[in-house]
C-alpha positions in Angstrom: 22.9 0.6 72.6 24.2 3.9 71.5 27.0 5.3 74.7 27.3 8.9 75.6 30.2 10.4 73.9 31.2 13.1 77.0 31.7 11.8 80.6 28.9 14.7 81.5 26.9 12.9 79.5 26.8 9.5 81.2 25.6 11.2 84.5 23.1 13.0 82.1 21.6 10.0 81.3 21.1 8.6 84.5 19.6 12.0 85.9 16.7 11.6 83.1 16.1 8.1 83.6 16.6 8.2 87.7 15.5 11.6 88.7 14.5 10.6 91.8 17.4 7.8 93.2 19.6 8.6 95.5 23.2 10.1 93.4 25.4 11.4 96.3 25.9 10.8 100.4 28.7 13.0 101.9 29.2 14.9 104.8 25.5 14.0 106.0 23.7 15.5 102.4 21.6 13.1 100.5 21.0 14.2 96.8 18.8 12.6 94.5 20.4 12.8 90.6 17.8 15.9 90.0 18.7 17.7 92.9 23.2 17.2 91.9 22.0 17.9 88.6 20.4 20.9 89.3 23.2 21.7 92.1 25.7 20.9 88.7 23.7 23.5 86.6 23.6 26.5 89.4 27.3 26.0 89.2 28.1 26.0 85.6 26.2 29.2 85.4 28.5 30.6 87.9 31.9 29.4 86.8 30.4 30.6 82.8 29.5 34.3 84.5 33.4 34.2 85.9 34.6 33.6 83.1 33.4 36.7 81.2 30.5 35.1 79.8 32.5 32.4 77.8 33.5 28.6 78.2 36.6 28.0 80.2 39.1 26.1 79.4 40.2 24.3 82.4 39.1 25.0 85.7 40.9 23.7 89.2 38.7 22.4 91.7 40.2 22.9 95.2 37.8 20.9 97.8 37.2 17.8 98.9 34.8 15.5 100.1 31.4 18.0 99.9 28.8 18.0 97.6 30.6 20.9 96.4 33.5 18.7 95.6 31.3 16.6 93.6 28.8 19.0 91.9 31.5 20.7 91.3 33.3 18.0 89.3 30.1 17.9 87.2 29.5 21.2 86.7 32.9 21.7 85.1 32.4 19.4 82.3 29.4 20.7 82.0 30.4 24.1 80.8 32.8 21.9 78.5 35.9 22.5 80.5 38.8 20.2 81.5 38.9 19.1 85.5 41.8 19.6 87.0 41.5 18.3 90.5 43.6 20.0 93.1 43.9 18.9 97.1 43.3 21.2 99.6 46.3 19.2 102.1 48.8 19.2 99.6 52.1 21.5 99.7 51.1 25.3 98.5 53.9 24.8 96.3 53.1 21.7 94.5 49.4 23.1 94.1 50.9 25.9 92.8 52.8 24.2 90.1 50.4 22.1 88.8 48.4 25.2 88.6 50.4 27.2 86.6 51.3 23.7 84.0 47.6 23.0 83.8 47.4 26.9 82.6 44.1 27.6 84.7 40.8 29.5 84.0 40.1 29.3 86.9 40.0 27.7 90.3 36.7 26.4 91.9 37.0 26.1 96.0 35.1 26.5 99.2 35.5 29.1 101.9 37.0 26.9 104.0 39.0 26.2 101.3 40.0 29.8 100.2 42.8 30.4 101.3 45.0 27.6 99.6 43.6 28.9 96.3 45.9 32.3 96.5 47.3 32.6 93.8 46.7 29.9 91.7 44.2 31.9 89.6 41.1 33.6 89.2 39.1 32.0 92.3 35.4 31.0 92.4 34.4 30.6 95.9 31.2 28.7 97.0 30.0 30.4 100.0 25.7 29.8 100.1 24.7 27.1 101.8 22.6 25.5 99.3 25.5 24.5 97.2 26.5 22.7 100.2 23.2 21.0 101.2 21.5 20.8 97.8 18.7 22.4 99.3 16.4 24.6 97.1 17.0 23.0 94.1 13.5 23.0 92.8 13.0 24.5 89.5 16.1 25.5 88.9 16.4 24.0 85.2 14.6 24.5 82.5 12.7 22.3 80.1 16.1 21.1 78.4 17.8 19.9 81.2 19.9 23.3 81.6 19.9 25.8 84.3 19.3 29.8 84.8 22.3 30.9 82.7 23.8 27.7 82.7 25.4 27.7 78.8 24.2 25.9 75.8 25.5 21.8 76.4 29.3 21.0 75.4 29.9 17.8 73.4 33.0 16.8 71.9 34.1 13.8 72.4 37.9 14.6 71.5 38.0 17.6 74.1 40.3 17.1 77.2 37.8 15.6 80.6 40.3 15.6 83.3 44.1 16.5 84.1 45.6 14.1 86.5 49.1 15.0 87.7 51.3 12.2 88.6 54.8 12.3 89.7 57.5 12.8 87.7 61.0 11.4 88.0 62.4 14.8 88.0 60.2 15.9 91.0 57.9 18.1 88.8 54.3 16.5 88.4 53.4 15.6 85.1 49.8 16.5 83.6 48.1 13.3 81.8 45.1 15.0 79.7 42.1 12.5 79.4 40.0 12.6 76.6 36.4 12.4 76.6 37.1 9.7 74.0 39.4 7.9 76.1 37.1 8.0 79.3 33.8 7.2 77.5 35.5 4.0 76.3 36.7 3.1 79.9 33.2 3.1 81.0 32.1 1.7 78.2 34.7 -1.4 79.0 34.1 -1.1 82.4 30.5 0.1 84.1 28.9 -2.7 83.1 30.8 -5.2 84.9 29.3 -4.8 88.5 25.5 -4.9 88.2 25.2 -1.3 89.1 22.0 0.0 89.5 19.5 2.1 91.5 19.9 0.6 94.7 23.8 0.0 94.5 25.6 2.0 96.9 29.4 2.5 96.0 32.5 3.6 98.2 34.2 6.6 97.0 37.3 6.0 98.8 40.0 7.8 96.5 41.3 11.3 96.5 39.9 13.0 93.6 43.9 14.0 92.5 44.6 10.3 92.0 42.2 8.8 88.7 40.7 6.1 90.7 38.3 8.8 91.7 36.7 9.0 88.2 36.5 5.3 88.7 34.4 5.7 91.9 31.8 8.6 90.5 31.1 7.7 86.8 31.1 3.8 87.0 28.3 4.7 90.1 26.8 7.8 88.0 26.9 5.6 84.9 24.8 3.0 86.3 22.3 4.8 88.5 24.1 4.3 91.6 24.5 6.2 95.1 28.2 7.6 95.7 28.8 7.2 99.1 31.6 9.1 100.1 33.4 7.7 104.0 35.2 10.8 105.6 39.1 9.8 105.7 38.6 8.5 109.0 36.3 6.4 108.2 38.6 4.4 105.7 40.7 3.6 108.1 38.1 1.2 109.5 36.8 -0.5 106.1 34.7 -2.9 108.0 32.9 -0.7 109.8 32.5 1.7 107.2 31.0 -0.9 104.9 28.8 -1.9 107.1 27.9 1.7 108.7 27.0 2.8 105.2 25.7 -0.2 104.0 27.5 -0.3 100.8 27.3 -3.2 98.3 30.7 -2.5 96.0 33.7 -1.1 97.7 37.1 -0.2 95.5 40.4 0.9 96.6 43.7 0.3 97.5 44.6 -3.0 99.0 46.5 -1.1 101.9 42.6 -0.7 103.8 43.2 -4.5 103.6 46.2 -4.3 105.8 43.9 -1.4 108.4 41.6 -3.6 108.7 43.6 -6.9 109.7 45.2 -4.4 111.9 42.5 -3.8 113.8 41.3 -7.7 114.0 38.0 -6.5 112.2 37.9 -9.5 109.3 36.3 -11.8 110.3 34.2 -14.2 109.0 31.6 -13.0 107.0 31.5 -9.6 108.9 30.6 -7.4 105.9 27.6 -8.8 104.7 26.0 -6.2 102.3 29.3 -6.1 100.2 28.2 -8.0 96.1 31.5 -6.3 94.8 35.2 -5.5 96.1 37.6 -4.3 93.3 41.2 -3.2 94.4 44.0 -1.4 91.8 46.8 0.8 92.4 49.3 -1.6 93.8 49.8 -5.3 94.0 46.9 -7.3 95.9 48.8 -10.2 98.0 46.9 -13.3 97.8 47.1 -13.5 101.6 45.5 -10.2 101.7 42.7 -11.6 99.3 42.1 -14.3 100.8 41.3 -12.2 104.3 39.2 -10.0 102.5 37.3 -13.1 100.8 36.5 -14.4 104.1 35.0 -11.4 105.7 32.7 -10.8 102.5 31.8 -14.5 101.0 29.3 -12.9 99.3 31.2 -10.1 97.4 32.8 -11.2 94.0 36.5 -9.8 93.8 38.3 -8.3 91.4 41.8 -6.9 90.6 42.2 -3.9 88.1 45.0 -2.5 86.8 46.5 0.4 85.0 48.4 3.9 84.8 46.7 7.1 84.8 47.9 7.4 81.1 45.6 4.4 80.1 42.6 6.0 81.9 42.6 4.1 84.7 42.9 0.1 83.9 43.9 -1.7 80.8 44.0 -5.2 82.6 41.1 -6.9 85.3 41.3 -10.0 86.8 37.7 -11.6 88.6 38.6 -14.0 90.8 36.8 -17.6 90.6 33.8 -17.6 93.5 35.8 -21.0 95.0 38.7 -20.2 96.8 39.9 -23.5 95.9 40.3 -22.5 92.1 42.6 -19.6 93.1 45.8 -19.1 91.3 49.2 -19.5 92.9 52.0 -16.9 91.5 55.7 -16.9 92.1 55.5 -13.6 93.7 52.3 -14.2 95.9 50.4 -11.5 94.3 46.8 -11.5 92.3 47.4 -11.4 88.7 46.5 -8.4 86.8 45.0 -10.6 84.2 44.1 -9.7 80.9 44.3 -7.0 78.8 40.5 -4.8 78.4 38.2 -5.2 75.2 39.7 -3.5 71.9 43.1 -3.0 73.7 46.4 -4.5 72.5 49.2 -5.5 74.6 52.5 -7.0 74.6 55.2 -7.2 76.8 58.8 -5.9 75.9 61.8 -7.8 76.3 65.3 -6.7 77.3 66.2 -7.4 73.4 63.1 -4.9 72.3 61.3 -7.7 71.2 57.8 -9.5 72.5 58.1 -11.6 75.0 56.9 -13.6 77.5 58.3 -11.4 80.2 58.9 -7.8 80.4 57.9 -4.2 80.2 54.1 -3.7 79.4 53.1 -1.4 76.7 49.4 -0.8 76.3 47.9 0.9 72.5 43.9 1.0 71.9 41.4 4.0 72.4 42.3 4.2 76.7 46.1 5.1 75.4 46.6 8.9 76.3 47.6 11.3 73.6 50.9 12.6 75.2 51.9 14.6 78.1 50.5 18.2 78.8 54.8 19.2 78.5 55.5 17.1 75.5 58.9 17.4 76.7 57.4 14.8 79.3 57.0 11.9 76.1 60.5 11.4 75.4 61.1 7.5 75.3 57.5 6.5 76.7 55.9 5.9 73.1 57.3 3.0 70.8 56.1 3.3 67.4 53.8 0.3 65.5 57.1 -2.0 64.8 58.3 -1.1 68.7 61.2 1.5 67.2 61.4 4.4 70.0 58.8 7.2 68.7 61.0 10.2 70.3 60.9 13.2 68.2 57.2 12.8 66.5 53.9 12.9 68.6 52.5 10.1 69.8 50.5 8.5 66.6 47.0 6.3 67.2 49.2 3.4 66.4 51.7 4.2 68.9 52.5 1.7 72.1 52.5 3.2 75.4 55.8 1.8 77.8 54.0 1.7 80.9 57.7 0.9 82.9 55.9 -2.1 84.8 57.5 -5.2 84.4 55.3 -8.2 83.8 55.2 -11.7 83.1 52.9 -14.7 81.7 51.8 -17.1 83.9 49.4 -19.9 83.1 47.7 -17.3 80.5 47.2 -14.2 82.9 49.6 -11.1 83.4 51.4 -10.9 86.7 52.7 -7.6 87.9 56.4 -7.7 88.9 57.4 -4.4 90.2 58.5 -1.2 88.1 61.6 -1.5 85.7 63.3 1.0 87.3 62.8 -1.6 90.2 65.2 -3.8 88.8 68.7 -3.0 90.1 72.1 -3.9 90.3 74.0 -3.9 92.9 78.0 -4.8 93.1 77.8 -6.5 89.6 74.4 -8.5 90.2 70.7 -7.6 88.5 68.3 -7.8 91.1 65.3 -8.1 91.5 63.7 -6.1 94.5 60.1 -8.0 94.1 61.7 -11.2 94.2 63.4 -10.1 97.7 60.2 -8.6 98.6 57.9 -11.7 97.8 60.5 -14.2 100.0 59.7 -11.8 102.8 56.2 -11.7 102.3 56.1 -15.4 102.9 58.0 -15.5 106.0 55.4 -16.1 109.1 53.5 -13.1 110.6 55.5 -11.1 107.9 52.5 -8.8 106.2 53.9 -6.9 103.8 57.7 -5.9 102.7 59.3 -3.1 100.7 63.2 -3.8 99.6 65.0 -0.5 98.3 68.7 0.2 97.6 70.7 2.7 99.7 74.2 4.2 99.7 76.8 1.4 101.6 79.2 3.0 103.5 81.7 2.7 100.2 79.2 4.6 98.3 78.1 1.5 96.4 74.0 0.3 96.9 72.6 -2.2 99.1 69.6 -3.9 99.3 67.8 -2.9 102.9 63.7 -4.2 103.7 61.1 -2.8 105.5 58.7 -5.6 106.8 55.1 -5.2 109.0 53.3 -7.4 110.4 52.9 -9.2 114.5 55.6 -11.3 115.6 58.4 -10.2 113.1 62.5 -11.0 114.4 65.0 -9.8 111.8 67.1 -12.5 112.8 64.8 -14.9 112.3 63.9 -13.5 108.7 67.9 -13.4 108.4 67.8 -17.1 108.6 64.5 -17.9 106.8 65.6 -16.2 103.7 69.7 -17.7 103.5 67.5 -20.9 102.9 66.1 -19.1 99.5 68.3 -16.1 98.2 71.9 -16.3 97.3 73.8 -14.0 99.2 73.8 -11.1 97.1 69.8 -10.8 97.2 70.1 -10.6 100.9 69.3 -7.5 102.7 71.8 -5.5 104.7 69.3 -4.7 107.0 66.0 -5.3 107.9 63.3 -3.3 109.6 60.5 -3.9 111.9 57.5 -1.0 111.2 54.4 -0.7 113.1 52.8 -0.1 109.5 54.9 0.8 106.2 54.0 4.3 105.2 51.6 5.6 102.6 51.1 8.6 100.8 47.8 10.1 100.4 46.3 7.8 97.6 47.4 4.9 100.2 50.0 3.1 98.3 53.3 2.6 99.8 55.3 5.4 99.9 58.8 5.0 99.1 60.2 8.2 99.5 58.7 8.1 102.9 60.1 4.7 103.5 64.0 5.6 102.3 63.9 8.9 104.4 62.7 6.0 107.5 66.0 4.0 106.4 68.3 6.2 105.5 67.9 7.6 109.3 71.4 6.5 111.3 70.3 3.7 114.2 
């Protein structure tokens, strides 16, 4: 079966063959795939008319959670252009920046959203309400699939989809250009793994700045699946989401896990509907599965994993359907598995050799081309025979150092935390996920974050967060002497309600050292 080679086009597809399924709930609008098509095509036509007439380049699109949001999205690539998602809630300065690196077109947004697009380029505001509704869609495209003035179809394959910012270690977000190349062989890996088909309703739980997003729409596009998009109060109570909307395949970040226990909503068997539950973006505790298991027996589960510059997972691991057949880890976490079809990894030792532990670099057709500020690829590309690739551009061939530190066990890759995660402190290498997984076992201890902070002599020191019911620091004092040498142990150790999370909902660290770093 010959694959679309644009991520336009696997939407495309569907639209022909499903005109009339259901392609997108949000903010109480239903649209069939004809009706988002059609609501895609009005759009392109207007964003093509903006832009003098011509293709743009790569457009911003400043909303979230409407069909506009979502149409939107569509109707970008569809003049040929590169997303770059922006969020409405973020600082006006960060916006601003990635706007001006991303080198803008120009910048699609709501009313309601106006104002945060000032100055970020030339804006196209949505203001009628059928782009909004989807209403009066009829005959708005032609005979070949294309709207009133929509422009002639884009394809090529090697053009830039998406920009994802992520953060950079020098504060300034760095642009990761996707390929239609890359993407279309993510879905191509990837869509077919979860049965998806008219019918299948799908959670679209992620922020569209964070690349789980184009997870959530083009696996459910790809398939002829409904997007069903929970408001972000609504993800705060998974259970009752899943069940409110009915949804058969939830993904996001295991965090919801911890909201839901939270609220004492898991139990048994209390999301029924559920057939799939995939989590990424940070480690899944086996505790945490095993809740989750419980309250959907009939959903399989799965664990995905990768950086934005892989497009969105290298690695998947499906759990076996008996619990009993579960693997035990050292650090208590779900393994990240192996390694997606056609892709090549290996895992870099300390001596720059393979090994059976350490750094994971990723090369195969998911493997990003470099950086928007090539500036940004200094020593994250290792060429064929793993010499440091500084200085050249990043060649087919080319390993990608993805700065997670992983290890082998029993045959599957287990994540272990991030290399610069691995410290050392008065003489000692450390290991802050090792400290962290010793917590994690510690009764009514839910989740733990170690970090280092300045001692009173200026030197680091270990200090953990911890959450969960019932949770002493003396007693965790005394629980982990049994199990670290001294060194490993903590200075301190805090009691949260909840750790804190940044907007994609993985732990936020930042967050959590400001929290620490407060006198007591």
């Amino acid at each position: 079966m010959t694959h679309p080679s644009t991520l336009y086009g696997w939407f495309a597809r569907s639209a022909a063959a499903h005109p009339d399924a259901p392609a997108l709930e949000v903010a109480g609008a239903c649209l069939t795939y004809r009706e988002l098509r059609a609501a895609a095509e009005r759009l392109a036509a207007r964003l093509t008319a903006a832009a003098g007439g011509t293709a743009p380049r790569r457009v911003g699109l400043l909303t979230s959670r409407s069909v506009t949001a979502y149409a939107g999205y569509l109707a970008i690539l569809r003049t040929g252009a590169a997303v770059v998602p922006l969020n409405p809630e973020h600082p006006a300065a960060r916006t601003a920046a990635i706007a001006a690196a991303a080198g803008l077109d120009l910048v699609l947004t709501t009313s309601a959203d106006a104002p945060s697009a000032t100055g970020l380029g030339t804006p196209v505001h949505i203001h009628t309400p059928d782009a909004e509704t989807g209403a009066g869609t009829e005959g708005a495209e032609t005979a070949d699939g294309t709207g009133p003035g929509a422009p002639p179809p884009q394809a090529d394959p090697d053009g830039v989809a998406y920009i994802i910012f992520t953060s950079g270690s020098t504060g300034a977000p760095k642009g990761v250009p996707v390929r239609h190349r890359n993407i279309c062989a993510y879905l191509e890996r990837v869509a077919g793994r979860y049965g998806i088909g008219p019918g299948s309703r799908l959670s679209q739980s992620f922020e569209l700045t964070f690349d789980g997003s184009v997870h959530d729409l083009f696996v459910a596009w790809a398939g002829g699946g409904t997007l069903v998009v929970p408001s972000r109060g609504q993800l705060l109570n998974p259970v009752k989401t899943v069940n409110s909307l009915r949804l058969t395949h939830w993904f996001s970040v295991p965090s919801l896990i911890t909201f839901a226990a939270r609220l004492g909503a898991l139990a048994p068997d209390s999301m029924p509907t559920l057939r799939w539950s995939v989590f990424g973006g940070e480690p899944l505790t086996l505790r945490a599965a095993r809740e989750w298991r419980a309250a959907a027996p009939g959903s399989r589960l799965e664990v995905l994993y990768g950086p934005t510059e892989v497009t969105i997972s290298c690695t998947a691991y499906r759990f076996p359907d008996e619990v009993a057949h579960w693997p035990r880890t050292p650090n208590g976490t779900a393994p990240i598995g192996t390694g997606h079809r056609d892709l090549d990894v290996l895992l870099l030792g300390e001596d720059g050799r393979p090994a059976e532990r350490g750094e994971l670099c990723v090369r195969g057709p998911l493997r990003f081309d470099g950086y928007l500020d090539p500036r940004h690829d200094g020593g994250r590309f290792l060429t064929e025979d793993l010499r440091p690739a500084d200085g050249s551009p990043p060649a087919p061939g080319h390993w990608y150092r993805t700065g997670d530190r992983v290890a082998v066990t029993d045959g599957l890759l287990v994540h272990l935390g991030r290399t610069d995660q691995q410290v050392k402190v008065r003489g000692h290498r450390i290991e802050l996920g090792e400290v962290e997984a010793a917590l994690r076992t510690q009764p009514g201890v839910r989740d733990a974050i170690v970090v280092t902070l300045p001692a009173a002599d200026g030197e680091p020191e270990l200090q953990a967060a911890v959450s969960g019911t019932g949770c002493v620091p003396d007693r965790l004092y005394a629980a982990l002497a049994g199990r670290l040498p001294p060194y490993m142990m903590p200075s301190r150790i805090t009691v949260l309600d909840e750790l804190p999370l940044n907007p994609n909902g993985k732990i936020d660290r930042r967050a959590l050292l400001a929290e620490l770093g407060r006198p007591r």
